[in-house]
C-alpha positions in Angstrom: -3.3 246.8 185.6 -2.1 244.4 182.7 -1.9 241.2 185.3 -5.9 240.9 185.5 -6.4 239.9 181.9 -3.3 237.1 182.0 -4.8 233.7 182.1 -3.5 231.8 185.4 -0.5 229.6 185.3 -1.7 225.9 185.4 1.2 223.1 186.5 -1.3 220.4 184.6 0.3 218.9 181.5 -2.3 218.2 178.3 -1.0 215.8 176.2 -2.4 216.5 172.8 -2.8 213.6 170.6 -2.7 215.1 166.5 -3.3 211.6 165.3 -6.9 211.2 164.2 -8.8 207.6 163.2 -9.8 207.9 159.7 -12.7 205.7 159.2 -11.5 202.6 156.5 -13.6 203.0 153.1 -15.0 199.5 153.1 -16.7 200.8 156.3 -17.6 203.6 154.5 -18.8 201.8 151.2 -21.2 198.9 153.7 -22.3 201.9 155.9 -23.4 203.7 152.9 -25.0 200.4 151.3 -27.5 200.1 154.4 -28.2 203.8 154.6 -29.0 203.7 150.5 -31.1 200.7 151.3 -33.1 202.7 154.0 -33.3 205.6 152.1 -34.7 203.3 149.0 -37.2 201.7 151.3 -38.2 204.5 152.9 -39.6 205.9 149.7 -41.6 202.8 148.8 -43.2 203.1 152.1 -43.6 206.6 152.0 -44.8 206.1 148.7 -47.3 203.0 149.7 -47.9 204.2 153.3 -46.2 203.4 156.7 -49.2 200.8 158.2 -51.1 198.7 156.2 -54.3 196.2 157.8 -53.7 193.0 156.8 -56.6 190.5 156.4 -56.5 186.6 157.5 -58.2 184.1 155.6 -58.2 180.6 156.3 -57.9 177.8 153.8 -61.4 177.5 152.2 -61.4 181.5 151.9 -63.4 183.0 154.7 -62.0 185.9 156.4 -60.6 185.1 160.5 -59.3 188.1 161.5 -57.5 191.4 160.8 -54.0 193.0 161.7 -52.0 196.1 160.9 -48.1 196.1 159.8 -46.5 198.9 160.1 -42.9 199.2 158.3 -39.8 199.9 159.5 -37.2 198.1 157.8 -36.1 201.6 156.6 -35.7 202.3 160.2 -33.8 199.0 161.0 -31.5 199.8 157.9 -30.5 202.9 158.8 -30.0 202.4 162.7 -27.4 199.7 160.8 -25.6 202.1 158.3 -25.6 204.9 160.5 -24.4 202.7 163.6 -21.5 201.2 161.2 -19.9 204.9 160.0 -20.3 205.8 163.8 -18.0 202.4 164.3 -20.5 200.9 166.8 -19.5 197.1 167.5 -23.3 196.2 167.7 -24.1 198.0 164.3 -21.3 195.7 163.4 -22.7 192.8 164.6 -26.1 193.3 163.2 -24.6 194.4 159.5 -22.4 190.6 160.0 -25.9 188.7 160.4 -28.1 190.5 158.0 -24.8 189.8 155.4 -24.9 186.5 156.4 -28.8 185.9 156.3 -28.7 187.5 152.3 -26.0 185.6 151.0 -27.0 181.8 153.1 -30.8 182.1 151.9 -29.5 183.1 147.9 -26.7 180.5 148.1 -29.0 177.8 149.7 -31.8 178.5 146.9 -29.2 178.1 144.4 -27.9 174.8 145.6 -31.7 173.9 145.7 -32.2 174.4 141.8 -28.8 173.1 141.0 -28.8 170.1 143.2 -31.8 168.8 144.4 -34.6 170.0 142.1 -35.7 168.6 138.3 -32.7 170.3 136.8 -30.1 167.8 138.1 -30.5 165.9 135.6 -29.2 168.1 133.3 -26.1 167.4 134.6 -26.1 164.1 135.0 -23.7 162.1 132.8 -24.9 161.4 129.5 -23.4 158.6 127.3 -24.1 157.2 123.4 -25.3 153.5 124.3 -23.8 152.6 120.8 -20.4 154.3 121.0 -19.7 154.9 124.5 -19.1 158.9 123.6 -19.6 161.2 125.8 -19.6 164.8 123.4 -23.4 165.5 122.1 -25.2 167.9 120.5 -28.2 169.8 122.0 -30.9 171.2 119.2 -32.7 172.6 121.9 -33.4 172.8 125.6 -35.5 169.5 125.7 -33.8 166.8 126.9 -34.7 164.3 124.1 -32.9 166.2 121.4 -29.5 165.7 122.6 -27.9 163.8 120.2 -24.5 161.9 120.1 -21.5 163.6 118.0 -20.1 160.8 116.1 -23.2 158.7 115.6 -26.3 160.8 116.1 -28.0 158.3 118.2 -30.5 159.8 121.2 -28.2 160.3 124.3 -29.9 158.2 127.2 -28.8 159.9 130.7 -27.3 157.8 133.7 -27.3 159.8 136.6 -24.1 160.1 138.0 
């Protein structure tokens, strides 16, 4: 009577793997970051409302058309965070481009300004036409009031 409730031999081997993948914690911190992002712009747009008309107007004013927007970069953020904690490789592709997109357009605007714009010239090399010094003094954010050190004479600027 006690052989019905044995459970039946098996001659199949399980191999039994105890070893579990912990997920790394800067995949946990970036995963996190996108699903804090979503979370934050799902409450403006809860906030403001999901679809919005937009209205076209051409250059002198008058109205053209009409179109709706709806948002979803909450969705779009999440899909990423979510994706990345799951370790999904196209999560991690998309996370790689959007990182690459925020830091290229910042670091490109900042070369803009620094480089290219009216504010080069605030680094260009300025020298005392009397002394030949190069220290000066600035009494202000104009360019005309920098001043040599030793003989106080207006700084003219070279560019370099």
């Amino acid at each position: 009577m006690t052989d019905i409730y044995k459970s039946p031999e098996s001659e199949v081997e399980i191999e039994v793997n105890e070893e579990t993948v912990v997920r790394p914690k800067p995949v946990f911190i970036i995963g996190l970051i996108f699903i804090v992002l979503a979370i934050i712009d799902f409450a403006f747009s809860a906030k403001n409302g999901f679809i919005h008309t937009i209205i076209k107007y051409d250059a002198s004013g008058t109205e053209i058309g009409t179109g709706v927007k709806v948002d979803l970069l909450w969705l779009f953020l999440y899909g990423i965070g979510s994706g990345v904690m799951r370790g999904g490789r196209f999560a991690r592709a998309m996370a790689a481009i959007s990182g690459t997109i925020a830091l290229i357009i910042p670091g490109a605007l900042i070369i803009y300004y620094l480089y290219f714009s009216s504010s080069k010239e605030y680094f260009n090399s300025k020298k005392c036409p009397d002394c030949g010094d190069t220290s000066y003094t600035n009494s202000g954010y104009k360019f005309d009031a920098i001043d040599c050190k030793k003989c106080t004479r207006p700084i003219e600027f070279k560019n370099a």
